[in-house]
N, C-alpha and C positions, 0 to 999 in steps of 0.2 A: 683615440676615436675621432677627431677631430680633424686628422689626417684625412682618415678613411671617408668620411662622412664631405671632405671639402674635394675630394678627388669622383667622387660617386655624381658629385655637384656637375663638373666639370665633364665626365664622360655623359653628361644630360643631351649634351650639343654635336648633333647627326654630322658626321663628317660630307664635304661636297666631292659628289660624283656616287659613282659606281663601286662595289670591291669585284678589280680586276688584276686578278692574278696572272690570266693568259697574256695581257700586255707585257709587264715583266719578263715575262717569260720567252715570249716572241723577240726580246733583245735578245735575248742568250740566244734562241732557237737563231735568228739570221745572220746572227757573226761567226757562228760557230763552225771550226773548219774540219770536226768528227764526222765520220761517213756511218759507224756504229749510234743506233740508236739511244743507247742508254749513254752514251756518250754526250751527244747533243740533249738529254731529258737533264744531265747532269749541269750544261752547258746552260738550259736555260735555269733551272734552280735554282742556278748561283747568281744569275742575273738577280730574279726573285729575292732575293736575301740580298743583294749589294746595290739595287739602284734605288730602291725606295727611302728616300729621303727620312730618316728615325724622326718620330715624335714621343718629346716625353712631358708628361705631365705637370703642370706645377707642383703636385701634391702624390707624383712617385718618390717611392722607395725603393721596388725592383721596375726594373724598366723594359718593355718591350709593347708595341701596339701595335692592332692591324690597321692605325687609319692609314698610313702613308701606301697601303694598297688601294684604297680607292683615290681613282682616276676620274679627272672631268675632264672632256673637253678632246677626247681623243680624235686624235685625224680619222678621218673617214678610210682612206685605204689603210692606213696603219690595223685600225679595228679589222676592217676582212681580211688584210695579210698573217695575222694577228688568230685569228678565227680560223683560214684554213690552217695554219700550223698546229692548231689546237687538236685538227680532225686528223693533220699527220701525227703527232704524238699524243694519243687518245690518253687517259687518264681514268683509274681504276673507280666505279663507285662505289657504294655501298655491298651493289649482289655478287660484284667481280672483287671482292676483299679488299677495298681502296681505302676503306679510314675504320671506325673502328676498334682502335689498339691501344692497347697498353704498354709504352715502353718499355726497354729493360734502363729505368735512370738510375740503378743500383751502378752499374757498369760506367754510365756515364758519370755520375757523380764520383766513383774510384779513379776513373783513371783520365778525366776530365775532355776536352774535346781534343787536346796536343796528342793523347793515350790513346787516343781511338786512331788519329792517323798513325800512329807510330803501330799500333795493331795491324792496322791495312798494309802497312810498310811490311813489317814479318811476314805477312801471307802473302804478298807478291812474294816474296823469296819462296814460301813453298810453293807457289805456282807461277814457276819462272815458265816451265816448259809449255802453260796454255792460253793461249793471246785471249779468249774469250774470257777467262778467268781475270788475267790482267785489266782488260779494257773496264771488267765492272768494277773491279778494284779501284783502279785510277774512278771511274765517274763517282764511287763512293768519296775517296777523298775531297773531288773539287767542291762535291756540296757542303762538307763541313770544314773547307778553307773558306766556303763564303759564311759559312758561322761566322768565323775566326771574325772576318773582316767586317760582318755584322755588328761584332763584338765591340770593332776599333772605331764604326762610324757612330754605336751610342756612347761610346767613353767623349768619343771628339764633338757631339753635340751637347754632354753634359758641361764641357769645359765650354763653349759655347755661349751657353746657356746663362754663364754666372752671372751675368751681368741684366739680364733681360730680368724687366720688371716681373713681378711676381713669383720670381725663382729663389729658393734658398741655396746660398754657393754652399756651405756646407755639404746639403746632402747633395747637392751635384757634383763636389767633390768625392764624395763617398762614390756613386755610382761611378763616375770614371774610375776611379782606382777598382771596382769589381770589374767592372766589364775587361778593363785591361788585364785583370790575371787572368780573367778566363781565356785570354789568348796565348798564354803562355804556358799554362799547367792547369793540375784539379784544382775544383775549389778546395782553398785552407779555411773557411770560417760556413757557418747555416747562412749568412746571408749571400757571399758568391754560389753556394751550393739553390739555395733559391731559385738567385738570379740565374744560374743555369739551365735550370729543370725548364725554369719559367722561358726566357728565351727559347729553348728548342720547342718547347708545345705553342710558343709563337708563331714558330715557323710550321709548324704542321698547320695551322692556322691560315695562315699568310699564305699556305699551298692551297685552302681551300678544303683541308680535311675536316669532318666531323666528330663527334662524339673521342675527341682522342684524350683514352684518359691519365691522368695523375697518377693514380694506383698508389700505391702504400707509402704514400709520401712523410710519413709519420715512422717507415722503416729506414727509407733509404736515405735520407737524409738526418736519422738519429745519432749515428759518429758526430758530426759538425755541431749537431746541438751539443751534445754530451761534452764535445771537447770544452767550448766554448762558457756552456755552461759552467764548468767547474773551472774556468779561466778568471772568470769573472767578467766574462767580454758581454756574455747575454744571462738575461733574465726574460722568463715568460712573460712575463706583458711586451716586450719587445718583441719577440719571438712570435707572438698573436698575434702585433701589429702587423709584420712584415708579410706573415701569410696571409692576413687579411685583405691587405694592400695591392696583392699578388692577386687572392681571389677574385676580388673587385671587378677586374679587365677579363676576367671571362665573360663577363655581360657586356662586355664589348658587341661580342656576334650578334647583337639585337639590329646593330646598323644593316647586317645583312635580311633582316625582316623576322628575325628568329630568335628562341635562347640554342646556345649550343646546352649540350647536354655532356659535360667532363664529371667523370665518374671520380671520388676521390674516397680512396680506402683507407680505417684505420682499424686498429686494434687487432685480435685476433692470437694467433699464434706464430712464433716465429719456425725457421726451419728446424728448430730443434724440438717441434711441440712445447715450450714454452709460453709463457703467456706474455705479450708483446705488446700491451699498453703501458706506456711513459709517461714522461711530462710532456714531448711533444704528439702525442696522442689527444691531451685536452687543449693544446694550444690550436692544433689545426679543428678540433669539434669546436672551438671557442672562435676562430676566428670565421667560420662559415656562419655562425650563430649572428656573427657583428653585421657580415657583406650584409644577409637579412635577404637576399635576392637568389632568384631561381636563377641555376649555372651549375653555380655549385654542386654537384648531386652525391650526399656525401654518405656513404655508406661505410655500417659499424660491423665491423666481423663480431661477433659475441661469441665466447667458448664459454666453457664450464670453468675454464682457468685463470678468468679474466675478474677482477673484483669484481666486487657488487658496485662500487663507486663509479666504476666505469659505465656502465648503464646506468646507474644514477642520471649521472651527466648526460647521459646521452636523450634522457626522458625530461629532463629540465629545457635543453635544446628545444626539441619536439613540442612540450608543450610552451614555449613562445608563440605555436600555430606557424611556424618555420615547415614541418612537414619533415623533417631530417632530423637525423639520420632515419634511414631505411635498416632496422633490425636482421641485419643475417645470420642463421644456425651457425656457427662455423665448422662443428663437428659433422653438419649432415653433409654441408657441402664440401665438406674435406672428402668423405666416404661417397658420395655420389661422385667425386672426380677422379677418385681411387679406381673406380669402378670401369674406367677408359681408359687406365695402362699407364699414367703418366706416372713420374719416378715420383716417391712422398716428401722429395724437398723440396720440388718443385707445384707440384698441389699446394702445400702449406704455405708458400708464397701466392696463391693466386689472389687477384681483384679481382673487378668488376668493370666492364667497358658500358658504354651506354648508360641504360637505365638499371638492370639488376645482373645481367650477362656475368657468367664468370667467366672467367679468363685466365692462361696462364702465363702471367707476367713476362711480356719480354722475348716470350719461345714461340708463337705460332702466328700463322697469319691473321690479317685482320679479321672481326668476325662478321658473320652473316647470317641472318632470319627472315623466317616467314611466318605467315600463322597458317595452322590448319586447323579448321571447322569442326567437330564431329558432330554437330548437330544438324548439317546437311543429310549426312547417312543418316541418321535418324529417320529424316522425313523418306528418304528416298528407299528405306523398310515400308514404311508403312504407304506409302503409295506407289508402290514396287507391284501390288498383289491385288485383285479385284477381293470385293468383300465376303465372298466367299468362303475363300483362300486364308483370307485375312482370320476372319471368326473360326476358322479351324485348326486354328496354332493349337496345340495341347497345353505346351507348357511358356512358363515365362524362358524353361531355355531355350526353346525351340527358336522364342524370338532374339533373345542371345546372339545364339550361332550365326541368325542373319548378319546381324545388328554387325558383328567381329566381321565374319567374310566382305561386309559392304566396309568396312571403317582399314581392312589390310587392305582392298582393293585403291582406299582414298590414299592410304601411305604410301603406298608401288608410285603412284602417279605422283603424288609429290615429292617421294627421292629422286625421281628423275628431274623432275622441271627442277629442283634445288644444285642437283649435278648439271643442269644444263646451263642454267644461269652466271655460275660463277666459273664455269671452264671456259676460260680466254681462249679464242683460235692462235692466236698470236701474241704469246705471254713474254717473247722479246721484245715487243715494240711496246710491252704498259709494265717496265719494271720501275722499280720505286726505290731509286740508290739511295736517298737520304733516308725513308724509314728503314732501310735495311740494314744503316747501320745500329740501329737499335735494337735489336732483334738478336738475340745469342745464335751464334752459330753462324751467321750471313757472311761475315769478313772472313772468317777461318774456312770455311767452304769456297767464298771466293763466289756466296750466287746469292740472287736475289731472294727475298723473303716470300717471296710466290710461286717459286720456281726450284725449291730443295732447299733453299738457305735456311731458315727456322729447323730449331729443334726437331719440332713437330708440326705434325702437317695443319690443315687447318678443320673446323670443329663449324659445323651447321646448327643453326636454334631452329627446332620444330617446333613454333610455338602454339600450347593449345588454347583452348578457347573453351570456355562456357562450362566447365565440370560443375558448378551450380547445376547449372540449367539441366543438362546432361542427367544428373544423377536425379534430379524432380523427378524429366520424366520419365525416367525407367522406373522408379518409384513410384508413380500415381500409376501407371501402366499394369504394371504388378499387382497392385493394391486393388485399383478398381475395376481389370479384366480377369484374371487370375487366382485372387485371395476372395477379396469382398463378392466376386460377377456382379458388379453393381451396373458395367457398363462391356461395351464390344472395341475392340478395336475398330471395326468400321464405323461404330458410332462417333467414336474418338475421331478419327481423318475426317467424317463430314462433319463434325462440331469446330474443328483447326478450319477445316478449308473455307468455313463462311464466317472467320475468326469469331465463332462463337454467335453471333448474331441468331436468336432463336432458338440459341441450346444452352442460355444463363444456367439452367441446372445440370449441364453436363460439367462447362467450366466450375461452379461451385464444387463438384462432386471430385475434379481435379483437384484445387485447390487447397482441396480437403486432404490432401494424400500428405504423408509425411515428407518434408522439406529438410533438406541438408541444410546444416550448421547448428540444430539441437540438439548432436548427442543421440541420433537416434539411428541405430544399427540399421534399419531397416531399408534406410536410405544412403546411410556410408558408404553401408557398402559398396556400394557402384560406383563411389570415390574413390574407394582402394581398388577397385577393376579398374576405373578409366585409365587411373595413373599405371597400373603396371602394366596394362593392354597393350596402351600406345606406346608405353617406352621400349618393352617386347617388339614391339613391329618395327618401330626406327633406328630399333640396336641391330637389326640387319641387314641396314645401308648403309653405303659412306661415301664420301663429300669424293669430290674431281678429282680431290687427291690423296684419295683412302685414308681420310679423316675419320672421326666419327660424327654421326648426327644426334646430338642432347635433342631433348623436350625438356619444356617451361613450359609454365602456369603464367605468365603476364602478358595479358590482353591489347595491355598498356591505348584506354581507349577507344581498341577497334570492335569492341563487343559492342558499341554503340554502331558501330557503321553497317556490320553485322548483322546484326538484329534489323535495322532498317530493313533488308533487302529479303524478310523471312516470313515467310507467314504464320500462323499462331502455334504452340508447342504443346505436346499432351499436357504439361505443369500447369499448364492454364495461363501459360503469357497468351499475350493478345499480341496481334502479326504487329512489326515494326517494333516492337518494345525492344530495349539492350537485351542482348544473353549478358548472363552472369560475369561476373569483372575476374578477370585472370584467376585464381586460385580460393575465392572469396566465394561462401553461398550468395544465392542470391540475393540484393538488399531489400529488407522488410521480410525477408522468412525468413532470419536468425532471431527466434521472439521468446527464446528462454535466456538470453544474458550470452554474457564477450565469455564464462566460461564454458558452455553449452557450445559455442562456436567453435570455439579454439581446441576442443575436444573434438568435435567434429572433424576439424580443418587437420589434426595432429593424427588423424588414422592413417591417410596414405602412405607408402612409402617414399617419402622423397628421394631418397638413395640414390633412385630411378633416375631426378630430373638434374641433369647434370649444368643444366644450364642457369637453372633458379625460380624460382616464384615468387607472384607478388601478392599480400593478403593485405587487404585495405580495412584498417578498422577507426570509427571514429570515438572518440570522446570529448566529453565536455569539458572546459578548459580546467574547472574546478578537478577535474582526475589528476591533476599535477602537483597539485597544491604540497605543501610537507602533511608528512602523515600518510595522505592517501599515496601520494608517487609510491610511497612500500610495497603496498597490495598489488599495487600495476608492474612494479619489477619482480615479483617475488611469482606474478601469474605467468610474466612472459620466459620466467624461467622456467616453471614448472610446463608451459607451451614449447618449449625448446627441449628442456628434458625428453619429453613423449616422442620428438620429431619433425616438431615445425620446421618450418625450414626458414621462413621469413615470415615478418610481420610487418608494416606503417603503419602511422598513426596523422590524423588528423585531428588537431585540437580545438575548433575554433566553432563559433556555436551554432545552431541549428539558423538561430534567429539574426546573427550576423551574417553569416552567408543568403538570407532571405533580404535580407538590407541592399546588401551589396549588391543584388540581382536588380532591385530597384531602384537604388541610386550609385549606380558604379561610382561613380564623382567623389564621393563620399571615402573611399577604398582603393586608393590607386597603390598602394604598396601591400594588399591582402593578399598574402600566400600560401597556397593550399598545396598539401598532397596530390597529384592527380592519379598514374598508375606510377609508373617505374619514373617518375620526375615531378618535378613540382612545379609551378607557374602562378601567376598574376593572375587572380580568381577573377577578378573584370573583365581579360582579354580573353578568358574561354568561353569558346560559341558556347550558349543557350543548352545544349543537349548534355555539354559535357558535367555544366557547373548544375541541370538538374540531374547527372546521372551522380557526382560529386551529394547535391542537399539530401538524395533514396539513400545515400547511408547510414542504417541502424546507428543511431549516436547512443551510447553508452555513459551513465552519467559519473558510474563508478564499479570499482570490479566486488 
């Protein structure tokens, strides 16, 4: 711990300059004497991974860092030669599938980085007869020859190193001799397998990509343990250290003004339906527990095959007020991915990218989202029709039918901007030879991961919004135009449009209307429409390159920025208030208890939402405690059985997060849940950390 805790010390101190990848890069880009595009993107790559000077910690164990990417002090025409080269080889973002990903480091850790060019090598041979196949061939190799030699300049800085004050030669001895094998074969031990993993998600780093995740690193790295293990070479507290030490320099990317968000998968089921929690299972839940720092964003597959121990641990985590693991069904989201054709050994292997995204490991291109609204159509029903019109609806389906005709017309118009957005004109000049070689399928194809290489094509998040809010107000609608006539729809639109001001007893008589997350039929139901409505409409478009398009429930949020921009809703929110947080009723109307919710939240069918959901619930830290953690794992199984699909948990107290709003000073290391990631409850603007304090806290189940 001591390690961990004197190197976390050490990454305190902001590196000097800028992180400038395109500098790097621009060396490769003007020597390079390729007239093929992916050619010279290869050319500058390898620049990128061989001229930046390795920096390594005094208190590493696996070695790789992005400060030696920032640059100070650059020449002024170097910077705009530098710059236009950037705009000739543009670079994929997030909406054109640019980061993203989930490796396949199963592949890499087998057949290590010598086995991936020796791979390239055979598929040149099947495609001797096509130069275009070739030329991407060759530019995949030269980028992981600049691994290689990546590889050779941290071995020869550790040797380096032995002598400089505050270094231990031992363990810089240890690192050179990893880094050197991984130049010549796969890794033979868990910790060159690490240090491998860890290096290449450096380099996707170092390129400047995001969210790129880990995934089931508790899988593909469990040979190496196991060996090792019963060698007598490692033991779990070692084992913890080293991922910990690893996880550490994900908070690295704060130097660029940010946390990255690496998504890291364990437990679950293996390809054989099996249950797939280990000992390294609890070493990597143990060692994100230690980092203590958002980065990490580490997500628990939970099956029905999995012990009860295992979520134990996972609710011990959790409640340190760490905010981790994010609870996932594993069963539902096996069957929701089932649902889009993929083969079932391949589903049973997927993670999670980003924040809850699944993903399937390795086989598809990067992923991409949006959110779309349904509580705009709402409004634009009801001020669609003069009042007339309005007060002559017959029934609640009458208004229904509108409600769907306005909410298909909102999906039309967003499969298209989603098709429009990620369809490259010119998907030759933004290929991505190094992620490509991680990707099953790319080198055997001989094509880029954006371009036919992948498995499978690539997968759109339609992400929704406000099913709280959503199902209030068709529910107070119902109830108090419809059922009770206590009110008019016209009444309703002028009571919203002067947000209520003058019509307190129309918003009371809203308010009044039965509220999702009680248990209360009346109002589900229009949880179980929304979810299967919208999934129905977006299961009939598909991505640029006849992908499919998922829906999610996580807001992750944007319900606050949302809401900002809307004026008042039949529920009886007032204009500007959040809608509802990604798959969560609204906070302060779940007022009969977390199992009243969780009964509520477990009616849809999630099957539908291929992508995932997030349901945010708090409790008091005393819900952790022994004894009670029972009743908390034994609900969230019995919420899992019915169909949830995900759950988080924030543990930390109503009255500590009130502290900390007034005296941040006090809390510089308080970490909260937020939606799909977790962060430093001090450095979130005002709106988030009061949308965060409106959570129903639970004191016990």
């Amino acid at each position: 711990m001591s390690i961990l805790k004197d190197l976390q010390r050490e990454m305190r101190e902001r590196p000097e300059g800028k992180f400038n990848p395109d500098y790097f890069r621009y060396q490769g880009y003007k020597n390079s004497k390729a007239s093929d595009p992916s050619a010279v993107r290869a050319d500058g790559i390898y620049a990128l991974f061989t001229l930046p000077e390795p920096f390594i910690y005094q208190n590493d164990l696996i070695v790789g860092s992005i400060r030696p990417i920032f640059v100070d002090d650059v020449d002024e025409k170097e910077a705009e030669a530098a710059a236009e080269y950037g705009k000739k080889y543009p670079g994929r973002g997030f909406g054109q599938n640019g980061d993203h990903f989930a490796p396949d480091y199963f592949t890499a850790v087998e057949l290590g980085i010598p086995g991936l060019i020796e791979k390239i090598e055979k598929s040149k041979i099947a495609h001797k007869d096509s130069e275009s196949a070739l030329i991407f061939l060759d530019s995949m190799k030269k980028t992981l020859v600049g691994l290689i030699e990546k590889f050779r300049a941290y071995a020869a800085k550790a040797e380096a190193l032995k002598t400089a004050e505050g270094y231990d030669a031992a363990r810089l001895d240890r690192i050179a001799e990893n880094c050197l094998a991984l130049t010549v074969g796969a890794p033979q031990t868990f910790e060159q397998g690490l240090q491998l993993v860890w290096m290449i998600h450096n380099c996707f780093v170092s390129e400047g990509k995001y969210a790129m995740a880990l995934g089931r690193i508790d899988r593909f790295l469990y040979p190496l343990y196991e060996k090792d293990v019963k060698s007598g070479a490692l033991d779990d507290d070692r084992a913890t250290e080293l991922v910990a030490n690893t996880f550490a320099k994900i908070c690295e990317h704060r130097y660029m003004g940010y946390d990255d968000v690496v998504n890291i998968c364990i437990g679950g089921v293996d390809e054989n339906g099996d249950d797939a929690v280990t000992g390294l299972t609890y070493c990597v839940l143990h060692a994100v527990r230690d980092v203590n720092m958002p980065g990490p964003n580490l997500s628990a597959r939970v099956s029905h095959k999995n012990p009860d121990k295992f979520l134990d641990e996972c609710l011990k985590v959790i409640g340190t007020g760490l905010g981790y693991p994010a609870l996932m069904n594993d069963d539902v989201h096996i069957a929701a991915l089932l649902r889009k054709g993929y083969e079932l050994k391949d589903v049973r292997n997927f993670c999670m990218v980003g924040c809850i995204e699944n993903f399937i490991t390795g086989k598809q291109p990067p992923w991409v989202d949006g959110r779309f609204d349904p509580i705009c159509f709402l409004l634009d029903v009801l001020h669609g029709f003069d009042a007339g019109t309005l007060d002559a609806f017959a029934s609640m389906e009458v208004f229904m039918a509108l409600y769907e005709k306005r909410l298909a017309e909102g999906a039309q118009k967003y499969a298209k901007w989603a098709h429009d957005v990620s369809d490259v004109p010119d998907p030759e000049n933004h290929t991505m030879p190094f992620m490509s070689c991680f990707c099953d399928c790319c080198i055997d194809r001989a094509l880029d991961i954006n371009m036919g290489g992948a498995k499978y094509p690539s997968a759109h998040g339609a992400v929704l919004m406000g099913i709280g809010t959503v199902s209030d107000c068709l529910a107070a609608i119902e109830k108090t135009v419809f059922v009770d006539k206590s009110l008019t729809l016209s009444g309703i639109v002028t009571a919203i449009d002067h947000n209520f001001e003058g019509y307190e007893n129309v918003r009371e008589t809203l308010l009044a209307a039965p509220k999702y997350g009680n248990n209360d039929d009346f109002v589900d139901k229009y949880a179980v429409w929304y979810t299967r409505t919208l999934s129905d409409m977006f299961d009939q478009y598909k991505t640029h390159d006849d992908g499919p398009i998922y829906t999610a429930m996580a807001a992750n949020t944007t319900n606050i920025s949302a809401g900002q921009g809307l004026s008042a809703t039949p529920d009886g929110r007032l204009a500007g208030r959040p809608l509802s947080d990604a798959a969560s009723p609204t906070y302060g109307c779940d007022t009969r208890g977390v199992t009243s919710t969780l009964l509520s939240v477990s009616k849809p069918d999630y099957t539908r939402c291929a992508c995932g959901t997030v349901v945010n619930q708090k409790f008091s830290p005393s819900a952790f405690t022994d004894g009670k953690r029972e009743r908390l794992m034994q609900l969230i199984r019995v919420y899992f059985a019915r169909g949830g699909q995900e759950i988080q948990i924030n543990s930390t107290s109503r009255e500590i997060l009130k502290d900390a709003m007034e005296h941040p000073e006090k809390y510089p290391n308080l970490v909260v849940r937020v939606s799909g990631y977790s962060a430093i409850y001090v450095t979130l603007g005002r709106d988030i950390q009061e949308d965060i304090l409106s959570r129903t806290q639970h004191e016990t189940v």
